[in-house]
C-alpha positions in Angstrom: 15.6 10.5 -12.4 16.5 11.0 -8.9 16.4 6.9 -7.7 15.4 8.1 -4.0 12.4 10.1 -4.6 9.4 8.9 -4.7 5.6 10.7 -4.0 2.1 10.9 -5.2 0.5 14.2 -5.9 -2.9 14.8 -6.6 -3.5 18.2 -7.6 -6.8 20.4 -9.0 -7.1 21.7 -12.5 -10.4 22.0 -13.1 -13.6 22.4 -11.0 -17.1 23.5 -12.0 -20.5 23.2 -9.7 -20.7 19.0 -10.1 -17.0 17.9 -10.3 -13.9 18.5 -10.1 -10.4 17.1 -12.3 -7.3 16.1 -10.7 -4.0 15.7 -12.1 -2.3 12.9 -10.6 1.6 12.2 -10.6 3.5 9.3 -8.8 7.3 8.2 -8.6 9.0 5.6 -6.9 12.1 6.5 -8.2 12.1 4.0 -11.4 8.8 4.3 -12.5 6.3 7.6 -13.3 3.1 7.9 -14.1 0.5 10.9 -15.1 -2.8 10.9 -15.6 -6.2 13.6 -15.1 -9.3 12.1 -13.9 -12.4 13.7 -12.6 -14.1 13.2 -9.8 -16.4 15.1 -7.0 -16.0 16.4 -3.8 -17.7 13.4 -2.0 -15.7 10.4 -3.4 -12.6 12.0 -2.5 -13.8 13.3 1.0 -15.2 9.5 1.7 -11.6 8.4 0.9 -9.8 10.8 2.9 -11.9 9.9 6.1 -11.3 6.3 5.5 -7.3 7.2 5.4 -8.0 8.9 9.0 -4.8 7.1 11.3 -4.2 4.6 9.1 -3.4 1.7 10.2 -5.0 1.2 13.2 -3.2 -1.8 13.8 -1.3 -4.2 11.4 -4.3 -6.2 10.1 -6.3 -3.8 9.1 -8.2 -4.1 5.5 -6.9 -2.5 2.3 -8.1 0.9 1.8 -8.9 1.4 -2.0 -9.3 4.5 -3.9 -10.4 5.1 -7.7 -11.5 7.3 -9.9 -12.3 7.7 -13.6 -12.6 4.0 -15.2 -10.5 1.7 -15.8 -9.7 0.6 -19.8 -12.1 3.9 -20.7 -10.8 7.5 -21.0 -8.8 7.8 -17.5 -8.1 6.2 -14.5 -6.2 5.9 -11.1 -6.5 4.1 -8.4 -4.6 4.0 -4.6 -4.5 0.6 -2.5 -2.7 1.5 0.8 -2.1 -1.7 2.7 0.2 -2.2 5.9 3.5 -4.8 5.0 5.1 -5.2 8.4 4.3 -5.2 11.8 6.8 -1.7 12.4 3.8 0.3 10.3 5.2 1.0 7.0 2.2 1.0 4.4 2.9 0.0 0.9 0.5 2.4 -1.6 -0.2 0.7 -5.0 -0.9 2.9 -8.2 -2.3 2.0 -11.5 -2.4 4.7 -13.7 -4.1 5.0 -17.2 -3.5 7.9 -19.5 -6.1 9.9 -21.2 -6.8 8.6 -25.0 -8.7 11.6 -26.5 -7.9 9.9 -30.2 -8.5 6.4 -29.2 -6.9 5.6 -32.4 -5.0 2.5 -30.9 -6.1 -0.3 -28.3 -3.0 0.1 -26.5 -3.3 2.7 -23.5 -0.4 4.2 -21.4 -0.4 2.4 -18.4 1.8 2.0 -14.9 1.6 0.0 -12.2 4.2 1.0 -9.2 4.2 0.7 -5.5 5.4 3.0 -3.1 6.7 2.9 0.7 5.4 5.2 3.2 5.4 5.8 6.5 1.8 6.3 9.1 2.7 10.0 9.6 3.3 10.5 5.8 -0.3 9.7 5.4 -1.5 11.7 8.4 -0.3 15.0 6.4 -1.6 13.7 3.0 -5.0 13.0 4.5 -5.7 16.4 6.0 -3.5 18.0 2.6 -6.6 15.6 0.9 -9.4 16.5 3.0 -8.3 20.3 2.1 -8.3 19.4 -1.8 -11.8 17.8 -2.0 -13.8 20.6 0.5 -12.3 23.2 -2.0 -11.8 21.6 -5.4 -8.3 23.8 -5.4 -4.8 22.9 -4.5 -3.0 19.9 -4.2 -2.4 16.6 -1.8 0.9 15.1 -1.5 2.1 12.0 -0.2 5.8 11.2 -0.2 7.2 7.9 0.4 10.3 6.5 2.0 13.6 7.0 0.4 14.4 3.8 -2.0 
């Protein structure tokens, strides 16, 4: 793996009148994840808006994003937080795969952080704000260069 790539891209592969699923991928250029949750076109149009210029200014709160449910059959979950006064924004991801057999307690799990910059997320939100209105296409969010 390319060591100085890293992104986030949530993508649609499934929609029908209630929901929608995603299929999520994220890199920081040691770890990757996949995963497909479902979710609907409000959760991830209330998540977008909340992403609108973020940060406002260095202290502002967490913004946390999750779908699908944690130790069940999916789920992901976004935590963009600011890290220095300059305005780079770390995004945490926890990832957990889809068990259809449930056969063993273990689950495929990641946990990786990513480095971005304020007008990365600019472009992802309206890229998001795209994805959730029409349940097609994808959002992508790419980070700094390790």
């Amino acid at each position: 793996m390319n060591n100085s790539k890293s992104f986030i891209e949530l993508k649609a592969v499934w929609k029908d009148d209630h929901m929608f699923e995603l299929s999520i991928t994220a890199t920081n250029g040691y770890f990757l994840g996949t995963t497909q949750v479902y979710n609907t076109t409000e959760a991830l149009s209330r998540f977008a808006e909340s992403l609108f210029r973020f940060p406002k200014d260095k202290d502002e709160h967490p913004i946390v994003y999750e779908a699908g449910i944690k130790n069940g059959y999916a789920y992901f979950s976004m935590k963009f937080y600011c890290i220095d006064p300059a305005g780079h924004i770390g995004v945490q991801l926890n990832m957990e795969s889809n068990d259809l057999k449930q056969i063993s307690k273990a689950k495929d799990t990641v946990t990786l952080e990513i480095l971005v910059e304020p007008n990365a997320i600019d472009n992802f939100q309206r890229e998001l704000m795209h994805l959730a209105k029409n349940q097609e296409g994808a959002a992508i969010l790419i980070g700094v260069h390790n």
